[in-house]
C-alpha positions in Angstrom: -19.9 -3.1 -11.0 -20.7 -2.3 -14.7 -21.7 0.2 -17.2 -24.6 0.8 -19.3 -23.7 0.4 -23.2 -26.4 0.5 -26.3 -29.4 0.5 -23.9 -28.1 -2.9 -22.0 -26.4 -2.8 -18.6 -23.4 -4.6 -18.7 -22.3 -6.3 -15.6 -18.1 -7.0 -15.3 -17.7 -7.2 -12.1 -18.2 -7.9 -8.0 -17.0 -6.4 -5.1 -17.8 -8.6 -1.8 -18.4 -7.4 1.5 -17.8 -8.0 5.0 -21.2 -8.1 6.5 -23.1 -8.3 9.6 -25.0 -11.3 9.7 -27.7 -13.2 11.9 -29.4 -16.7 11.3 -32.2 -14.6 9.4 -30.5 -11.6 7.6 -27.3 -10.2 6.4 -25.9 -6.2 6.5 -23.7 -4.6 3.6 -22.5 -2.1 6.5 -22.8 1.9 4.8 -19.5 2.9 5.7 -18.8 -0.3 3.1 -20.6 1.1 0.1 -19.5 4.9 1.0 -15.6 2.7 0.6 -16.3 1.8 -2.9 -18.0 4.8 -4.3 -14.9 6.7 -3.2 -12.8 4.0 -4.7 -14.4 4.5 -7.8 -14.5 8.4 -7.8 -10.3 8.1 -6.3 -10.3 5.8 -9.7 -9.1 2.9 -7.5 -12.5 0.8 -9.3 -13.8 1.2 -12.8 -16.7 1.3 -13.5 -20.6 2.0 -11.5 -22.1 0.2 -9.0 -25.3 -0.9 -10.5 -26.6 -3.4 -8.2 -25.9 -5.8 -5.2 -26.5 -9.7 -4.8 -27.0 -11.5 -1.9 -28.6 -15.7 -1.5 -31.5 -17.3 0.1 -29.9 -20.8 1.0 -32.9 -23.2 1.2 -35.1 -20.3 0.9 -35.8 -19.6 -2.5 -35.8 -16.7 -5.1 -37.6 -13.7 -3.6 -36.6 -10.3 -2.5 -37.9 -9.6 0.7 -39.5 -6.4 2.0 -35.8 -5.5 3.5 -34.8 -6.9 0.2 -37.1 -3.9 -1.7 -35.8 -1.3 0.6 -32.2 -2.0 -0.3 -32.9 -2.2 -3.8 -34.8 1.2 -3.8 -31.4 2.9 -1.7 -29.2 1.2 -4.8 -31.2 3.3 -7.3 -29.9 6.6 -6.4 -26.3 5.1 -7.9 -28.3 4.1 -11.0 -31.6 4.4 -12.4 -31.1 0.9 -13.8 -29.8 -1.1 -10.7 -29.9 -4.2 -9.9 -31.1 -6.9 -7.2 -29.4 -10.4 -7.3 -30.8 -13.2 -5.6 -28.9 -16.7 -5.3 -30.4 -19.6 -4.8 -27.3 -22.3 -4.0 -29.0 -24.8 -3.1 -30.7 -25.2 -6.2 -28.0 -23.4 -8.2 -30.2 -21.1 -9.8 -30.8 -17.1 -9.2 -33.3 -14.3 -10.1 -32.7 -10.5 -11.3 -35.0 -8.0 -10.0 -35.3 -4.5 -11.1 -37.4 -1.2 -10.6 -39.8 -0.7 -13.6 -41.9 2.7 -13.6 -45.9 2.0 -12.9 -45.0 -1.5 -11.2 -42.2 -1.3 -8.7 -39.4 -3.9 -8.4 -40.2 -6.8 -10.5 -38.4 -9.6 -11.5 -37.1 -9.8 -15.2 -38.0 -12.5 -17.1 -34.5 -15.4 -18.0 -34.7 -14.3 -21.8 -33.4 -10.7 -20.9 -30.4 -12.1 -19.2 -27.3 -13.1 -21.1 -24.5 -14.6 -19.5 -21.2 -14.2 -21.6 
């Protein structure tokens, strides 16, 4: 969840999800995400969803093609969404984004602040 202020998105907060899971991949089920927009039009949640996050335990910091897809269906909440990628076993994480004329790319560690 988060907003977009002086041309920087501002992320304040998470929402987790129950999700379907298998040894290889992980569901955010729709009915889930149609549960939080109307929370946030009902004004039960401030705030947009402009993104989702998700880890890769062992696996590394990549989004996969399902990864891509899910990004892209995030985009029609914002034009400046979001893809989080954890990497806990290494404690580190990546931030991917959709750039015009390249696709989802990852954004470099200098244009992400934590505060």
């Amino acid at each position: 969840m988060g907003t977009l202020q002086d041309s920087s998105l501002w992320i304040n907060d998470m929402i987790a999800g129950e999700t379907e899971l298998s040894e290889v991949s992980c569901v955010f089920p729709p009915d889930m995400l149609a549960q939080v927009a109307n929370d946030i039009v009902e004004g039960r949640i401030e705030g947009k969803i402009v993104g989702w996050y998700h880890s890769h335990p062992g696996l590394g910091l990549f989004l996969s093609q399902t990864d891509m897809q899910t990004h892209m269906q995030f985009c029609q909440f914002s034009p400046y969404a979001v893809s989080l990628v954890a990497e806990p076993r290494v404690q580190e994480f990546g931030i991917w984004i959709f750039e015009n004329g390249a696709g989802v790319v990852q954004l470099p560690s200098s244009y992400i602040h934590i505060i």
